[in-house]
MARRO-616577 format. One line per 2 residues: for each residue x negated, y, z of C-alpha. Coordinates in steps of 0.25 Angstrom, whole numbers, plus 5000, padded with zeros to 4 digits. Last residue first. Example, Ala and Ser with C-alpha at 12.3 -4.5 7.8 and 13.67 -1.06 7.14 Angstrom:
<nodes>
4945 4996 5029  4951 4982 5031
</nodes>
This chain:
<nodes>
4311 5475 5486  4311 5478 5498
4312 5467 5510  4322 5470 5521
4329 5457 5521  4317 5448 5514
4321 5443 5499  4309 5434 5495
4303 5439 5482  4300 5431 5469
4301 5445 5460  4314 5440 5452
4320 5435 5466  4318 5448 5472
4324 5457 5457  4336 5449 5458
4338 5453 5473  4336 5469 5467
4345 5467 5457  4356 5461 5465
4354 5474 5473  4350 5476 5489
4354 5477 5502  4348 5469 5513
4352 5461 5525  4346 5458 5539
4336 5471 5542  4346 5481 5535
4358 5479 5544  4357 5491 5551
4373 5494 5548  4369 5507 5542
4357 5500 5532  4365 5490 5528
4378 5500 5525  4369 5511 5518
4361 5497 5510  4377 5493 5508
4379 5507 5502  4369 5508 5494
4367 5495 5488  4383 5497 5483
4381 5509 5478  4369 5503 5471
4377 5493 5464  4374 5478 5462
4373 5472 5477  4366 5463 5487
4367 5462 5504  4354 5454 5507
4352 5444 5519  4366 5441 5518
4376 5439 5532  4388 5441 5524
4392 5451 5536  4382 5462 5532
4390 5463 5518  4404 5466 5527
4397 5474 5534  4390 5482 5523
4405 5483 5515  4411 5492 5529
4398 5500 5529  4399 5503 5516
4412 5508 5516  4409 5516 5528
4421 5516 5539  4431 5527 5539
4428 5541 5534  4417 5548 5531
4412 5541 5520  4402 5553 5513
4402 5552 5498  4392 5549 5487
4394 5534 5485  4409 5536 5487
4408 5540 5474  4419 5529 5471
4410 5519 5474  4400 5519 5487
4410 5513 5497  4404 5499 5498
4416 5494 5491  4420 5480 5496
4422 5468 5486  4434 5462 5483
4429 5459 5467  4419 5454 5470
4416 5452 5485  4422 5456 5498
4418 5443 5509  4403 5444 5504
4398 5433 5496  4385 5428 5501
4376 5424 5490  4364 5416 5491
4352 5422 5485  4341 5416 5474
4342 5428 5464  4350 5420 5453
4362 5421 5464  4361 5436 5467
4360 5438 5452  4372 5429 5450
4380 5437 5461  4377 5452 5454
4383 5443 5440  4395 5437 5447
4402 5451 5453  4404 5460 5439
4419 5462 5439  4417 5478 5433
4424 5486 5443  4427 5477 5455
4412 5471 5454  4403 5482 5448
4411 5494 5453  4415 5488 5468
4399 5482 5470  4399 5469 5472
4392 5466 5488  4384 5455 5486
4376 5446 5499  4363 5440 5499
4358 5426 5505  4343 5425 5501
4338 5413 5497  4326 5409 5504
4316 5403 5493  4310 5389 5499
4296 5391 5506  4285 5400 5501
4294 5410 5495  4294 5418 5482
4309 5419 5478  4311 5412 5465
4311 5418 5452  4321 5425 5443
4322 5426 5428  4328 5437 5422
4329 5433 5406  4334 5421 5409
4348 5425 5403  4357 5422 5418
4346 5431 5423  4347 5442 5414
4360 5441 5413  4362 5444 5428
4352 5455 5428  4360 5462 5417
4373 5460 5425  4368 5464 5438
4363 5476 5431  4377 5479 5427
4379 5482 5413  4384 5491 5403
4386 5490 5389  4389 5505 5384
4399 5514 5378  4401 5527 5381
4414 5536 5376  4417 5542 5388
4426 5532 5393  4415 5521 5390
4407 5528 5402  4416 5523 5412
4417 5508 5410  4402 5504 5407
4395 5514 5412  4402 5518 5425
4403 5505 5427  4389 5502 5428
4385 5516 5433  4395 5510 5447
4388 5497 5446  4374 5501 5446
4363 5495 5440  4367 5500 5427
4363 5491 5414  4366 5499 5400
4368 5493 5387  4369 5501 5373
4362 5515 5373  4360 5523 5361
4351 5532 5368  4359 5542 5367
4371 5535 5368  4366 5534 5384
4361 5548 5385  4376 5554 5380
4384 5544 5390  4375 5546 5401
4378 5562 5400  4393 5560 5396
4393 5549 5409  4389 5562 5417
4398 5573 5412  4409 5563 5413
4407 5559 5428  4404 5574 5432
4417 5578 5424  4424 5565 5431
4420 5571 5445  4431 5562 5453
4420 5554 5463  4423 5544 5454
4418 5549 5441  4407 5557 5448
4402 5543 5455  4401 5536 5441
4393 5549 5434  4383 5538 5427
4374 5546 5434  4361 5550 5424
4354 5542 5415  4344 5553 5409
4331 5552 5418  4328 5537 5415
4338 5533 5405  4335 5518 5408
4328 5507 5400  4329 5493 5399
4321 5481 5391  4323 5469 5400
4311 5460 5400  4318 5450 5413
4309 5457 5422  4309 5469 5418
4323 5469 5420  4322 5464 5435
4313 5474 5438  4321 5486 5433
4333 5480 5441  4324 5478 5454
4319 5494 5450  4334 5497 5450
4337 5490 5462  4324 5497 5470
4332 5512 5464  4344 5506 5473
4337 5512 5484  4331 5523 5479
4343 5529 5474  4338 5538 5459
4340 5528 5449  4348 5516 5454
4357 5526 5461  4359 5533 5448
4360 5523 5440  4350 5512 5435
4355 5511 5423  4346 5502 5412
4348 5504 5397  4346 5488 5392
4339 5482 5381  4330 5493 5377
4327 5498 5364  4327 5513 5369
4315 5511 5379  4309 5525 5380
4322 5533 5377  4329 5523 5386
4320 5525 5398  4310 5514 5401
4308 5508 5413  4295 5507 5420
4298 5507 5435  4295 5521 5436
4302 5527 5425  4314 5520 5432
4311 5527 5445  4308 5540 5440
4321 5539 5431  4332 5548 5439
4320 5557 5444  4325 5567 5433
4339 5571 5435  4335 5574 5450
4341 5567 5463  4355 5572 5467
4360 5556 5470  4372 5559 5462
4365 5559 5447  4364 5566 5435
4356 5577 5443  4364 5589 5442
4379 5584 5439  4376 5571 5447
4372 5578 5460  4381 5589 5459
4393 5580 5458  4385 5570 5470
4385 5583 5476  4399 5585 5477
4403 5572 5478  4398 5573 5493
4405 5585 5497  4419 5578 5495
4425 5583 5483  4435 5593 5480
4432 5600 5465  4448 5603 5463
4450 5601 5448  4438 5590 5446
4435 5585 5460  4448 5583 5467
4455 5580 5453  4445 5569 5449
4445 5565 5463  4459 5560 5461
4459 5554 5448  4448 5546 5456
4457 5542 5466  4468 5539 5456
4459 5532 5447  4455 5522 5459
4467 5518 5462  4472 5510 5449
4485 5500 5452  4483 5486 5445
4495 5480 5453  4487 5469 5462
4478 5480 5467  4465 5474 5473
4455 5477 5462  4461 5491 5459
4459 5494 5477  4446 5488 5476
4441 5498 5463  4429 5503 5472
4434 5517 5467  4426 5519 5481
4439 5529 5486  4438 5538 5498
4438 5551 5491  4453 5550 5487
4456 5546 5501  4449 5557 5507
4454 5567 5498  4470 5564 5501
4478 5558 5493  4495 5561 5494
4490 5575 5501  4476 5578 5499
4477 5575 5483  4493 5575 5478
4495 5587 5486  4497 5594 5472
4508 5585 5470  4514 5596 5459
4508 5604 5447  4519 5610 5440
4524 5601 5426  4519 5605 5413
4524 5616 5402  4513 5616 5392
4524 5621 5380  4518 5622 5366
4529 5611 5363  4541 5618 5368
4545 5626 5379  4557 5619 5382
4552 5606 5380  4540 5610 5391
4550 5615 5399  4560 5602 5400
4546 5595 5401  4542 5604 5414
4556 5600 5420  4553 5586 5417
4540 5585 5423  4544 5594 5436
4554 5584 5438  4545 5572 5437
4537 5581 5448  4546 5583 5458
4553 5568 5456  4540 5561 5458
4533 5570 5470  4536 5560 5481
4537 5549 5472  4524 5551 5467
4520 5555 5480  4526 5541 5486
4516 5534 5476  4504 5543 5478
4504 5538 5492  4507 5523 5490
4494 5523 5479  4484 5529 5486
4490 5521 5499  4487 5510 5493
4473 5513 5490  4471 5518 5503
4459 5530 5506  4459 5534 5519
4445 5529 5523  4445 5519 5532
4435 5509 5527  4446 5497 5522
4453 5511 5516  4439 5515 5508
4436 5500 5505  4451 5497 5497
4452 5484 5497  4464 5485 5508
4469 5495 5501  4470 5490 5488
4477 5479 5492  4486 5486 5500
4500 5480 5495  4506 5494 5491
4512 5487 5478  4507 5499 5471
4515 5499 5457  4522 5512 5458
4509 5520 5462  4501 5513 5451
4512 5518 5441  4508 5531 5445
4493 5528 5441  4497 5522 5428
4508 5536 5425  4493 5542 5427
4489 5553 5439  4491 5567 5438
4506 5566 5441  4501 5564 5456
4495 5576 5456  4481 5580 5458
4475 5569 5449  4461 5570 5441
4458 5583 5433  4467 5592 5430
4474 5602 5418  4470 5592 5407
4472 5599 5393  4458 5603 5392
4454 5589 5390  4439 5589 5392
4437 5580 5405  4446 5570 5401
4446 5561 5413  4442 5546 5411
4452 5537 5420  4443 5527 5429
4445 5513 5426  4432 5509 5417
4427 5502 5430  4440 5494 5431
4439 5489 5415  4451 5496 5408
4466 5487 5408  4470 5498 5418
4486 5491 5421  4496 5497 5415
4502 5482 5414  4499 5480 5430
4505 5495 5432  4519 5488 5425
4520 5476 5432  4516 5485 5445
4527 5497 5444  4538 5487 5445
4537 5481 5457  4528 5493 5460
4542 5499 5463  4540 5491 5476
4536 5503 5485  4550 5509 5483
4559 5516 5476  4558 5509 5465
4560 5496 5470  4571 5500 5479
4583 5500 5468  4578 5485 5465
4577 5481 5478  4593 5486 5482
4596 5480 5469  4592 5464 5475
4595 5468 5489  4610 5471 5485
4610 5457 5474  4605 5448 5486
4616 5455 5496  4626 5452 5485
4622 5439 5482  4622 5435 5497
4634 5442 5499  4641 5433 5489
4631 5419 5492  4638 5421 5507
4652 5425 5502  4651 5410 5495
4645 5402 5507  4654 5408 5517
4665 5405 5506  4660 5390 5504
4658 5388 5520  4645 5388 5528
4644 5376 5537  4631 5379 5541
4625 5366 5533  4631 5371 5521
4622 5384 5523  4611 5378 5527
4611 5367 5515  4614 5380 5505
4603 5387 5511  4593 5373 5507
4599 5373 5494  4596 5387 5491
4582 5386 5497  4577 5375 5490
4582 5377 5478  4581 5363 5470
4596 5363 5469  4599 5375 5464
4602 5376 5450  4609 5362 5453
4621 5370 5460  4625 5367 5474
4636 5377 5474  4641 5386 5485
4627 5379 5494  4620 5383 5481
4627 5396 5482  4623 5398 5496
4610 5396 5493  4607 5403 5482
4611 5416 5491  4602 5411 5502
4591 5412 5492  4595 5423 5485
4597 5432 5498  4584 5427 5503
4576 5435 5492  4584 5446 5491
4582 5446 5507  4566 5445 5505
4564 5454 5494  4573 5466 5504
4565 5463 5514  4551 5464 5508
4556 5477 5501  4562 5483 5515
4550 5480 5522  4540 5485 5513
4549 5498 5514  4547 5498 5528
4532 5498 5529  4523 5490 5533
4511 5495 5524  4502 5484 5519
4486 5485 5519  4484 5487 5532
4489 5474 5534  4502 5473 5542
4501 5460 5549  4516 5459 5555
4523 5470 5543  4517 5468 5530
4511 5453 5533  4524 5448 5539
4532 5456 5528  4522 5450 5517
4525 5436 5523  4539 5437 5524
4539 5441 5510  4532 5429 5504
4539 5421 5513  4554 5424 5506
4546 5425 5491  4541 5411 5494
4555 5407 5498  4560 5414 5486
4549 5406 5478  4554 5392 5482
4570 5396 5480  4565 5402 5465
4558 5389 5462  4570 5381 5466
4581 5389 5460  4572 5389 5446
4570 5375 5447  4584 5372 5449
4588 5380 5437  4602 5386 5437
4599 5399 5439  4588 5398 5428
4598 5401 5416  4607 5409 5424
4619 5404 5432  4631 5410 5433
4641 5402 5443  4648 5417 5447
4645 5427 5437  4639 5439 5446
4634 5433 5458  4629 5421 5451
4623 5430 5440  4616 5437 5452
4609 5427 5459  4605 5420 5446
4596 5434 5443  4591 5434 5458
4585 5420 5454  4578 5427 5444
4574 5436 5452  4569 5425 5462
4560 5420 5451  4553 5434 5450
4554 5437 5464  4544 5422 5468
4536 5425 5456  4533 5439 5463
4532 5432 5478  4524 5420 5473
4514 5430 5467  4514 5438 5479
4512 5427 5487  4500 5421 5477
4494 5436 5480  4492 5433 5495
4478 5428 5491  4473 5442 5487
4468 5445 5473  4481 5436 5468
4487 5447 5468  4480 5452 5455
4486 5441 5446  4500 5443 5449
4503 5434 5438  4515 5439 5433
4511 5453 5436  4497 5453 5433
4496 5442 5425  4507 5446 5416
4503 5461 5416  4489 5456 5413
4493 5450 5400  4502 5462 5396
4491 5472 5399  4482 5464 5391
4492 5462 5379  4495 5478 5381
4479 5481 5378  4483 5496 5379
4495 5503 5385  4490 5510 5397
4490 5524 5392  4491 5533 5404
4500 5544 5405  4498 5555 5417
4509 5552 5427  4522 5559 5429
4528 5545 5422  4527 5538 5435
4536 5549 5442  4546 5544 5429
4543 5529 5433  4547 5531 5448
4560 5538 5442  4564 5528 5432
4563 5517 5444  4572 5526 5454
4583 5526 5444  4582 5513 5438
4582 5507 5451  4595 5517 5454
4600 5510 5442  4598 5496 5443
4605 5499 5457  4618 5505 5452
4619 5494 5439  4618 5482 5449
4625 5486 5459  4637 5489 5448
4634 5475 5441  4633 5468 5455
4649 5475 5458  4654 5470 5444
4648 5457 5446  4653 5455 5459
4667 5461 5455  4666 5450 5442
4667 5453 5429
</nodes>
């Protein structure tokens, strides 16, 4: 055996194990988490793990992905050049089954150099352009620098070994043929040539376990940490993502997370995995409007205090199991509370309340990490073990727990305006087709109570046979749920829940998104189990089945068409993937649509979700003041949408923008309902 290879085996061996080391020890502060089952469907997990990761499929959401993709497949091929590297260093003239194939050097030389740019361009971006997004900071630079001179070390390493030896292996790589012409040309001699390829190796080898020992220590662990969060992946629908709490388990000592061993090992491993690449930030409508709140910085934060407060408490683990064995089985020996300034010193209450839930941040992320669970997780504890809330959610809480709904209006003037427009109730109607929801808002706002009579209008008109609950529907409890109050949320959805099996009830149209999902995704974790359907749906089917038919705009000349504008609601489009059927009714109505520059599934909050709905925005720039403008500059004569969240806050925006006179807001249902009736949309016209 040769001293080099006694020397590499030694390297080697020592850095292997100090990655082991610090690599077993990020895993055991993982392993402080709460379990979490995420082993079903493993053929669907496997499959996206191999489009995920091979394919790099969520990259691609932004065009500099195909970089990325380059880069990955560009490290994959290098490594195994890296393998050839080291045979040759270790056995001299050992070639491995690829080392020798030309095609391989060649592919290998073209993606180095890609590699090589690839670099060079994020270190121009990182460090001359600086988006917000990206943090400068020294340890980026280290990694970029450290990839780029392995990188070049192999390269100029293959070429002076091709200028040693002009093997066939490489002769179709480029970059190794064309060092090895420089270097003849500069009159290098054979030894030069020789002690140059042996430092070269060595220097590539150094920079090659130096990496490895770094990983873990560093903010690329989540080259490791992401393969695995894409395969633990939440396979569950994004509106049915929200952990359900146990309300009655008398085991649980707290509600929500106050420390950071509250939260799941899958939430840890979300820490590990963050790339810190800003996505999520930049998408993110409570940091873009100045509001502390950073998705990354979520992330990046409870990281380095999981790091912090790692050893402390994977110490405190163990003793408390040396105890527990002692004592013996009856034994309920736990660990001491710890990072009790988890909430107001890692998170603070600002940020925690300045999330919309408007799922951007999920969409974005390329490694599947879940934001919106922590922040909820956090609220859950703020609100049900230390009853802190803005002032605001407190009397929606009181609101909702006394009236059934968060507006503080009467249990029993919920109906009046159903009663009056003629629709049955359940009891009175129980053969009917549908069971309508109008929601809260749809019920009791008078605004969005015109777009439940033009809802009611259009089913009479296509002989729809519906009927509501009248007095007994009652808040779908959607707000509580992300405003933290799971036991309002619960006691709520029990209520519905109980009414709605009642009456033996099988299908259910909502008017709004946020009941919609709530409904459909939510409702099955208590044991409910409905169809449920947008009204954009419905109304979509009804048109596409003939059974809505829609006439022209009465005119005495030719029909003006009406240019209109759609804003997607965050909880109908990100959360349940419904952006044709609102666009088809738009379109069967007569009007032209203008795309605005955010749409589907990158459209921009506007600032109602989350409970935000209810609470004061005292800091930074209004949400919906921000999504006005940009709906204001599509120079539309109508601004449309499919949520009454959403018909609220742009009307606010309108409104406070005095931009009323030139473009109205209003529902699809509402412009269907004007070219069913033959009537001319007029800016400022009621309907």
């Amino acid at each position: 055996m040769s001293t080099t290879a006694i020397a590499f085996t030694v390297v080697v061996v020592l850095a292997v194990t100090a990655f082991g080391y610090f690599l077993m020890r990020r895993v055991q502060y993982l392993l402080l988490g709460v379990p979490e089952r995420r082993f079903d469907r493993p053929l669907v997990r496997t499959a996206g793990f191999i489009s995920l990761v091979f394919g790099q499929r969520r990259l691609f959401k932004k065009p500099v992905g195909i970089i990325h993709f380059f880069i990955f497949w560009g490290f994959i091929v290098i490594a195994f050049g890296t393998l050839q590297l080291i045979a040759e260093g270790v056995s001299a003239g050992a070639v491995l089954p690829w080392g020798g194939n030309s095609v391989f050097n060649l592919v290998k030389d073209i993606l180095s150099v890609v590699v090589l740019i690839g670099l060079i361009a994020a270190a121009y971006v990182r460090y001359v352009i600086r988006p917000k997004r990206l943090d400068p900071t020294a340890e980026a630079g280290v990694i970029l620098g450290l990839i780029f001179f392995l990188i070049l070390s192999e390269l100029i390493y293959s070429g002076l070994q091709y200028a040693l030896e002009p093997t066939h292996g490489r002769s179709l790589a480029l970059m190794a043929v064309a060092i090895a012409h420089m270097v003849k040309a500069s009159g290098w001699s054979t030894h030069a040539m020789d002690l140059g390829s042996h430092i070269l190796w060595w220097v590539h080898v150094a920079l090659l376990l130096t990496f490895l020992v770094y990983i873990p220590m560093s903010k690329h662990l989540h080259l490791i940490a992401c393969p695995v969060n894409e395969f633990f992946r939440n396979l569950k629908a994004h509106g049915a993502q929200i952990y359900p709490v146990d309300l009655e388990n008398e085991e649980v000592e707290e509600f929500g997370v106050s420390r950071i061993e509250g939260f799941t090992r899958k939430q840890l491993l979300d820490l590990y995995a963050c790339a810190e690449c800003g996505r999520c930030q930049e998408s993110c409508p409570a940091n873009i409007s100045g509001k502390k709140l950073s998705p990354k910085l979520l992330h990046t934060n409870l990281k380095h205090h999981l790091l912090e407060r790692g050893e402390e408490l994977r110490r405190a683990k163990a003793e408390s199991g040396k105890e527990a064995a002692a004592a013996g089985p009856a034994s309920t020996a736990a660990p001491e509370a710890s990072s009790v300034d988890l909430i107001g010193g890692v998170v603070t209450e600002q940020e925690i309340w300045a999330c919309t839930t408007c799922y951007a941040c999920q969409e974005q992320c390329p490694v599947q990490n879940e934001h919106i669970n922590k922040i909820i997780d956090l609220r859950r504890n703020l609100v049900l073990m230390e009853s802190r809330f803005p002032k605001q959610a407190g009397v929606v809480f009181k609101n909702m727990e006394v009236n059934g709904n968060p507006f503080g209006e009467s249990a029993l003037v919920r109906g009046d305006l159903l009663r009056k427009l003629g629709v049955p109730t359940i009891g009175q109607n129980p053969e009917a087709e549908i069971l309508y929801w109008p929601g809260c808002a749809g019920s009791l706002d008078a605004r969005n109570q015109k777009v439940t009579t033009a809802f009611v209008n259009l089913m009479n008109a296509a002989g729809v046979s519906f009927a509501v609950l009248g007095n007994e529907e009652k808040c779908c409890g959607e707000a509580a749920r992300r405003l933290g109050n799971e036991y309002l949320y619960q006691s709520l959805a029990a209520g519905n829940i109980g009414t709605l099996a009642g009456y033996e009830v099988k299908k259910i149209v909502t008017q709004c998104p946020h009941c919609f999902n709530t409904l459909k995704h939510e409702y099955p974790q208590l044991g409910a189990e409905f169809e449920v359907v947008h009204h954009t749906q419905f109304l979509s089917e009804l048109v596409d089945s003939g059974r809505l038919k829609l006439g022209q705009p009465a005119n005495d000349g030719p029909a003006e068409r009406k240019r209109v504008t759609y804003h997607d609601s965050c909880y109908l489009g990100r959360y349940n993937g419904i952006y044709d059927a609102p666009r088809r009714l738009l379109t069967a109505s007569g009007c032209d649509l203008v795309e605005l520059p955010r749409n589907r599934a990158k459209t921009f909050c506007c600032g109602a979700g989350g409970g935000r709905m209810w609470l004061e925005e005292d800091e930074g720039e209004r949400i919906n003041l921000l999504r006005t403008d940009e709906v204001l500059s599509a120079g539309a004569d109508i601004a449309t949408v499919a949520c009454p969240y959403c018909l609220t806050m742009l009307k606010d925006g309108v409104d406070h923008r005095e931009a009323a006179g030139r473009m109205r807001v209003m529902d699809v249902a509402e412009v269907l309902q004007s070219a069913l009736v033959g009537k001319v949309l007029e800016v400022g016209q009621a309907v």
